[in-house]
MARROKE-847855 format. One record per residue: x, y, z of N, C-alpha, C, CB in turn. Coordinates in steps of 0.2 Angstrom, whole numbers, plus 2048, in hexadecimal, padded with zeros to 3 digits. Glycine has a CB too. Example, Ala and Ser with C-alpha at 12.3 -4.5 7.8 and 13.67 -1.06 7.14 Angstrom:
2
8427E482783E7EA8278427F08278397EA82D
8407F58238447FB8248408008278467FD81D
This chain:
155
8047FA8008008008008048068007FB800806
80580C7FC8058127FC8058168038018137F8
80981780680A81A80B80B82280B80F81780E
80C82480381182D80480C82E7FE81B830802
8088337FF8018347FA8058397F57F98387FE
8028387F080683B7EB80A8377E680B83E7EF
80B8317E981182D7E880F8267E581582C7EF
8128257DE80E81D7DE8138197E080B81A7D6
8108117DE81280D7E081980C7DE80E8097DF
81D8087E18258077DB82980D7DC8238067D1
8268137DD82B81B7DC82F8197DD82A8227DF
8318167E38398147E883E8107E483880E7ED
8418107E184880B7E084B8097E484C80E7DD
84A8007E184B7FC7E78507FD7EC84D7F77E6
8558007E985C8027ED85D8097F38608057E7
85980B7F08548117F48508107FA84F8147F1
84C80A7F784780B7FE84B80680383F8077FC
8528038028547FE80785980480A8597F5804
85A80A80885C81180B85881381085C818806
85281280F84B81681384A81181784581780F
84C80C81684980781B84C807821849800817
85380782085980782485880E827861807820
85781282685581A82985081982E85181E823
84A81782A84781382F84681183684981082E
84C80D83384C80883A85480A83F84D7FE836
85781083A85A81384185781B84386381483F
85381D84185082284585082484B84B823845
85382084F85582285785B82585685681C85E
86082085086682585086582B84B86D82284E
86683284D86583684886A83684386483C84C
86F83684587483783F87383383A87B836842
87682D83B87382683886E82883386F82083D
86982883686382983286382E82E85D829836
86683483186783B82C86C83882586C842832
87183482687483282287182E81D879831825
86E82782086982581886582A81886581D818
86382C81985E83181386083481085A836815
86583681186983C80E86D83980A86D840812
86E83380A87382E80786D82B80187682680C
86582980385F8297FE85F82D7FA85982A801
8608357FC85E83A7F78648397F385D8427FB
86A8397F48708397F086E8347EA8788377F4
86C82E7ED86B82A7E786682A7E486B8257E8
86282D7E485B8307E08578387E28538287E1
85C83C7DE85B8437E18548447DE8628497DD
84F8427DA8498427D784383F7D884A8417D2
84583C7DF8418367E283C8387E78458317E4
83683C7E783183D7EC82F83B7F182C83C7EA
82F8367F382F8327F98368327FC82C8297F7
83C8347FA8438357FE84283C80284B8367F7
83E8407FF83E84780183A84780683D84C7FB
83384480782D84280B82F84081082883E809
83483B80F83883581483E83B81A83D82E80E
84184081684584381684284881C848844810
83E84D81983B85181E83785082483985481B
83384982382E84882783384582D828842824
83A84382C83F84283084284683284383E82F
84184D82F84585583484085483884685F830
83A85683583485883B83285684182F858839
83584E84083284D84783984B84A82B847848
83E84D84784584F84C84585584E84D84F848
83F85984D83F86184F84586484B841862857
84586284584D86684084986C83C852860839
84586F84184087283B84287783583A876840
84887A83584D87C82F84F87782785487C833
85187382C85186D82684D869826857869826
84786982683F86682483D86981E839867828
83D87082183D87781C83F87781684087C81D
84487781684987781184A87080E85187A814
84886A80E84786680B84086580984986280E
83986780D83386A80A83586D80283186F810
8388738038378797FD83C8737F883C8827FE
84086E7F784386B7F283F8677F284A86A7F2
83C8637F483685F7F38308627EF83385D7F9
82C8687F082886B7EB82D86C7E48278727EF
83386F7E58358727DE83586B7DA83D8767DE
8388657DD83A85F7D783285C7D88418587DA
82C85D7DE82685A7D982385F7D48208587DE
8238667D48218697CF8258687C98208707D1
82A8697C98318647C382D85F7C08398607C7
82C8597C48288537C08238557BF82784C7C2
81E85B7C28168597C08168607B980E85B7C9
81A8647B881B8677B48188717B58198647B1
8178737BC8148787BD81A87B7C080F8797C1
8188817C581D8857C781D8857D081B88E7C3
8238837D18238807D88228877DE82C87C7D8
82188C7DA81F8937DD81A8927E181C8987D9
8168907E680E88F7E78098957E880D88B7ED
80F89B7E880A8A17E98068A27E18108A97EC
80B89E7DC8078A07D48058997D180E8A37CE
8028977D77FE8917D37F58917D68018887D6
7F188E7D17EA8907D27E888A7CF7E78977CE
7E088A7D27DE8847D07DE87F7C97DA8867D2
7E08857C27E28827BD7E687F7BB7E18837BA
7EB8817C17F387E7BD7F58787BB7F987F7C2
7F18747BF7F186C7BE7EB8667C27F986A7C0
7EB8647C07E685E7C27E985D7C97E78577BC
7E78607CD7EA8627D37E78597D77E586A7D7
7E08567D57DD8527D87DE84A7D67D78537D7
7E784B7D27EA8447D07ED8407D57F08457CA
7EC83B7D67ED8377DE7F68347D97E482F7E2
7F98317DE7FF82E7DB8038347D67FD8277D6
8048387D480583F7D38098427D48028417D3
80E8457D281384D7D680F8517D78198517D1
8098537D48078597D78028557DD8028607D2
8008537DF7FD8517E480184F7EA7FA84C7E2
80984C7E980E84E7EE80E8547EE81484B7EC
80E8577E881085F7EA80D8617F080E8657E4
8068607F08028637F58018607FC7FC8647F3
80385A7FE80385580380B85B80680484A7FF
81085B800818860806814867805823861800
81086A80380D87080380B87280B8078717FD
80786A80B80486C81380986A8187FC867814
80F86781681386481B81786B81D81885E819
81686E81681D87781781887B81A82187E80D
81287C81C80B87F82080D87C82680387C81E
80D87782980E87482E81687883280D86C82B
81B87882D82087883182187F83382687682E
81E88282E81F88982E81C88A83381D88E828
81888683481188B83C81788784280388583E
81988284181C88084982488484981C87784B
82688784282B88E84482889484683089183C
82189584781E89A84981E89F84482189D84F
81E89C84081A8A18388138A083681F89E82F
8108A283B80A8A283A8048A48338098A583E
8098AC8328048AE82C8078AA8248048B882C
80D8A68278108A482080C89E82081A8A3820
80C89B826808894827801895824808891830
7FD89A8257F689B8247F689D81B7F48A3829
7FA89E8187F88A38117FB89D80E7FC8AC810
7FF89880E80289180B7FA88C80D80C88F810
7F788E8147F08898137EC88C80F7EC88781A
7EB8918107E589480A7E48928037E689A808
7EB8928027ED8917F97ED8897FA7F68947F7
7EF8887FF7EE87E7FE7E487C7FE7F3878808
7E287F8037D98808017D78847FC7D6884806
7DA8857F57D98877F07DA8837EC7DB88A7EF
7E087F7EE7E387A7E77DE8747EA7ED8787E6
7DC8717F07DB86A7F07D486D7F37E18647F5
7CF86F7F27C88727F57C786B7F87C28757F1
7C88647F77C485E7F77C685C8017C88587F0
7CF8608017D285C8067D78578057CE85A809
7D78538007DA84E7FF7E384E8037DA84D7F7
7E48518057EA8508077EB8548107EE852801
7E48548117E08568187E885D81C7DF84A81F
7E68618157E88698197E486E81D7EA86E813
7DC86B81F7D986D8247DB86C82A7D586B823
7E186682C7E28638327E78698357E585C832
7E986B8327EF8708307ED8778327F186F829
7E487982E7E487F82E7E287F8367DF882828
7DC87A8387DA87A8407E087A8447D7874842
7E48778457EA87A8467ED8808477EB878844
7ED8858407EF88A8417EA88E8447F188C83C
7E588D8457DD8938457DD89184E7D188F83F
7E188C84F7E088C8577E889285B7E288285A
């Protein structure tokens, strides 16, 4: 089963995901773990799920700098594969089939709501708020539950 929405099946190269796996399974050691991922990314600099795996591992190390900053290179290489402009302040509901499941732009928006998320627990509130608006523009449906996110901020 698909675990990283956005993301189909197979995206991983085998070689990769035994990177991720090992990450994994040293996540108590930070370093370690900081190293295969980082050793993942090296070996598939274009690989969606390395970057998901990457930041979702700052964030809850509390590296909230380098979540960030691995957030914004994740958007730019899913907008790259899905063919739009990794800007999000200049994207609108036409830019693309925003509602494609397995998809770069549907990763795109799954890390959209993760750079919302980080930005509010750096205490960038109004940055956190105006990155959900635009994400409640592109996905009105929810699909990648950036309401959880806005409730959050509105608290």
């Amino acid at each position: 089963m698909n675990v990283i929405p956005g993301i189909a099946e197979g995206a991983v190269p085998p070689g990769v995901a035994d990177w991720l796996a090992q990450a994994v399974a040293s996540y108590h050691n930070t370093e370690r773990a900081e190293f295969l991922l980082c050793t993942a990314q090296a070996l598939a600099p274009e690989c969606l799920p390395v970057y998901f795996s990457l930041y979702k591992f700052y964030f809850y190390k509390r590296m909230l700098p380098q979540a960030e900053e691995v957030a914004l290179r994740a958007l730019d290489i899913a907008a790259r594969q899905g063919g739009f402009s990794p800007d999000w302040t200049r994207l609108d509901a036409a830019t693309t089939d925003w509602r494609c499941v397995d998809a770069p732009q549907h990763f795109y928006l799954f890390t959209l709501k993760a750079l919302a998320f980080i930005r509010l627990r750096q205490g960038q509130g109004d940055d956190s708020r105006a990155i959900l608006a635009k994400l409640q523009e592109l996905d009105p449906l929810d699909t990648v539950g950036g309401s959880v996110i806005r409730d959050l901020a509105a608290s």
